[in-house]
C-alpha positions as CSV (number, residue, x, y, z in Angstrom):
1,X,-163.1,106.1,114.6
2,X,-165.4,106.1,117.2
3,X,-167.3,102.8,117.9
4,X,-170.6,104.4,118.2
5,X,-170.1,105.8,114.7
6,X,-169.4,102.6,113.4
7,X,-171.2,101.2,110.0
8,X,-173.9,98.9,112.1
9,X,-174.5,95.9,109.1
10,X,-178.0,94.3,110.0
11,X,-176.5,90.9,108.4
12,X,-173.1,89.7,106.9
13,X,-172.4,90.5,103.5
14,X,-170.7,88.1,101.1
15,X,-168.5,89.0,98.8
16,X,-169.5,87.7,95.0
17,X,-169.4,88.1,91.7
18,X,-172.2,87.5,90.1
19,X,-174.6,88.8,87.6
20,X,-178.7,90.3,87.9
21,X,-181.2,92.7,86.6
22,X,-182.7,95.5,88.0
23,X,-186.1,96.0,86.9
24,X,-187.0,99.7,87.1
25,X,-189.8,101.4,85.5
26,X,-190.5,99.1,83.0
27,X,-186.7,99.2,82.3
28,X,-184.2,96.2,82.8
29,X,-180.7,97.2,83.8
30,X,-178.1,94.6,83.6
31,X,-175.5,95.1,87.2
32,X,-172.8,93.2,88.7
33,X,-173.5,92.1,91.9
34,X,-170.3,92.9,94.4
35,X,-171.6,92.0,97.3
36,X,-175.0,90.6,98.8
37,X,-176.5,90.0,102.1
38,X,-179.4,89.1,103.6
39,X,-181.1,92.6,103.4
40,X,-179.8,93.8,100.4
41,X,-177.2,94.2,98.1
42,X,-174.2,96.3,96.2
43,X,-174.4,96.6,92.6
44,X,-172.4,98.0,89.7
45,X,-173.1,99.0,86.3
46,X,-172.7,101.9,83.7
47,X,-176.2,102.8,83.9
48,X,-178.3,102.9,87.4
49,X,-181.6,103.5,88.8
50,X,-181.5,106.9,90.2
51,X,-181.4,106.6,94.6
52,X,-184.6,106.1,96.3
53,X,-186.1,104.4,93.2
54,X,-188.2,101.2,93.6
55,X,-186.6,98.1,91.7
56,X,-187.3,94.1,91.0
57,X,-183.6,92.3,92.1
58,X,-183.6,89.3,89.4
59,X,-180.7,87.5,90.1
60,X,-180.7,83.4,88.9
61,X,-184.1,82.1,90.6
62,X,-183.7,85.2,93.1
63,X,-186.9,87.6,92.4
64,X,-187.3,90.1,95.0
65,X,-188.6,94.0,95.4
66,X,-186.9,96.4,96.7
67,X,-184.8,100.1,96.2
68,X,-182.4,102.1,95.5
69,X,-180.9,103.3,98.9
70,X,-177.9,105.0,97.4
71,X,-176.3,105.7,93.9
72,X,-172.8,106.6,93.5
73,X,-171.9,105.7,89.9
74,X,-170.6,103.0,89.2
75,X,-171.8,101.4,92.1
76,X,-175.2,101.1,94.0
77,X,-176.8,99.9,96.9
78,X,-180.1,98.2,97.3
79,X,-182.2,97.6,100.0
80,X,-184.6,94.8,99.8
81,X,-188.0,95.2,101.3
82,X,-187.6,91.4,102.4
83,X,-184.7,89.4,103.9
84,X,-183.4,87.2,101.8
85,X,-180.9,83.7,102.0
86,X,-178.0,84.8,100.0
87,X,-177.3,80.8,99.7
88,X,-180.2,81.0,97.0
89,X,-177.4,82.5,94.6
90,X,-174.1,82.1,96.0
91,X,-172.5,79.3,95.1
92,X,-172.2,76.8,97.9
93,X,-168.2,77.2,98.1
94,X,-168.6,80.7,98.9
95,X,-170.7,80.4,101.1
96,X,-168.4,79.4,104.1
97,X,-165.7,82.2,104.8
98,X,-162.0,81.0,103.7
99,X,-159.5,81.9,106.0
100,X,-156.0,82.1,103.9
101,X,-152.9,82.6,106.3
102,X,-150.3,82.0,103.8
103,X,-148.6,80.8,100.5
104,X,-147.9,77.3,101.3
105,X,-146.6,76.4,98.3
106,X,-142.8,75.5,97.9
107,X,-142.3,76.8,94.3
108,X,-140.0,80.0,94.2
109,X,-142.2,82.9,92.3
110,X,-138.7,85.0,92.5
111,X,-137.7,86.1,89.2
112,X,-134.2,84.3,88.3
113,X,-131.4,86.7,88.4
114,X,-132.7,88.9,91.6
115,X,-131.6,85.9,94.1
116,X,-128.2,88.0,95.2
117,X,-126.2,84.6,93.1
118,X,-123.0,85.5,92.2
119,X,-122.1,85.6,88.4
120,X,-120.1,82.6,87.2
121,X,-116.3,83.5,85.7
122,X,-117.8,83.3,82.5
123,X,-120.9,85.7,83.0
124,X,-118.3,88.3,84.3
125,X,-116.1,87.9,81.6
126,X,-119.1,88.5,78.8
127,X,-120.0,92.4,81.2
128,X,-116.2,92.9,81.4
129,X,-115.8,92.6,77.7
130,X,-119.1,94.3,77.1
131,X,-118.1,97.2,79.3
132,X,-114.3,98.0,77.5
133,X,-116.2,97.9,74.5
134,X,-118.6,100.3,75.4
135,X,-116.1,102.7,76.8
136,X,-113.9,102.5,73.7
137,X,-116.9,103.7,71.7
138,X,-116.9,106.4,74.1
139,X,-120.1,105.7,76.0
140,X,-118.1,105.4,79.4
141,X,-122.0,104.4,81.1
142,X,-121.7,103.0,84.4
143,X,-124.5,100.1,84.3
144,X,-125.0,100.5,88.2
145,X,-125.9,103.8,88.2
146,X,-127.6,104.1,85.0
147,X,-126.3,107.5,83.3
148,X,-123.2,108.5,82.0
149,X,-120.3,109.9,83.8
């Protein structure tokens, strides 16, 4: 993509889940707010103000005006007609950017069997016997391959 036709942001946008109300027309519209920045905001919802429509954001002690500047169903974007602090409503931890660069952890999420460890004598004994038996019966399946020869 060409730098110049890049998507120029006039602030940061945080992502968030949270929850407001649009008022519209008399009309309160319960949305999801995805993300929010200083200028405005991306909602979701089933039902959403038609684009270019003027709205009241309502989000906890957050009351500001504003509009529809796009509407793509099920999401939305709103432009408010003032900036803004997002720290009003986000919750302080989210606030700050996390950088994660890696599980840490030492526990092994694996699933146990899928390690490449060898069977024990016994655990090849119980498929051995398993397998004879099946191709007695006449179902000569190769497990491995998963269909029958």
């Amino acid at each position: 993509m060409d730098p110049s036709q890049a998507d120029e942001r006039r602030s940061i946008r945080s992502a968030v889940l949270l929850t407001a109300v649009l008022e519209c027309d008399g009309t309160d519209v319960p949305v999801r707010v995805v993300n929010l920045s200083a200028n405005g905001a991306l909602v979701s919802a089933d039902e959403l103000p038609p684009a270019d429509g003027r709205v009241i954001f309502r989000c906890k002690s957050l009351v500001v005006e504003g509009w529809v500047a796009w509407s793509h169903p099920p999401n939305a974007g709103i432009n408010f007609d003032t900036d803004i602090d997002p720290k009003e409503v986000v919750p302080k931890n989210r606030t700050e950017e996390i950088l994660v660069t890696g599980d840490e952890r030492q526990t092994d999420f694996r699933r146990p069997g899928l390690r490449g460890t060898p069977l024990t004598p016994a655990e090849r004994k119980i498929v051995e016997d398993w397998r004879r038996e099946e191709q007695s019966r006449g179902h000569n399946s190769d497990p491995r391959r998963g269909k029958t020869q």
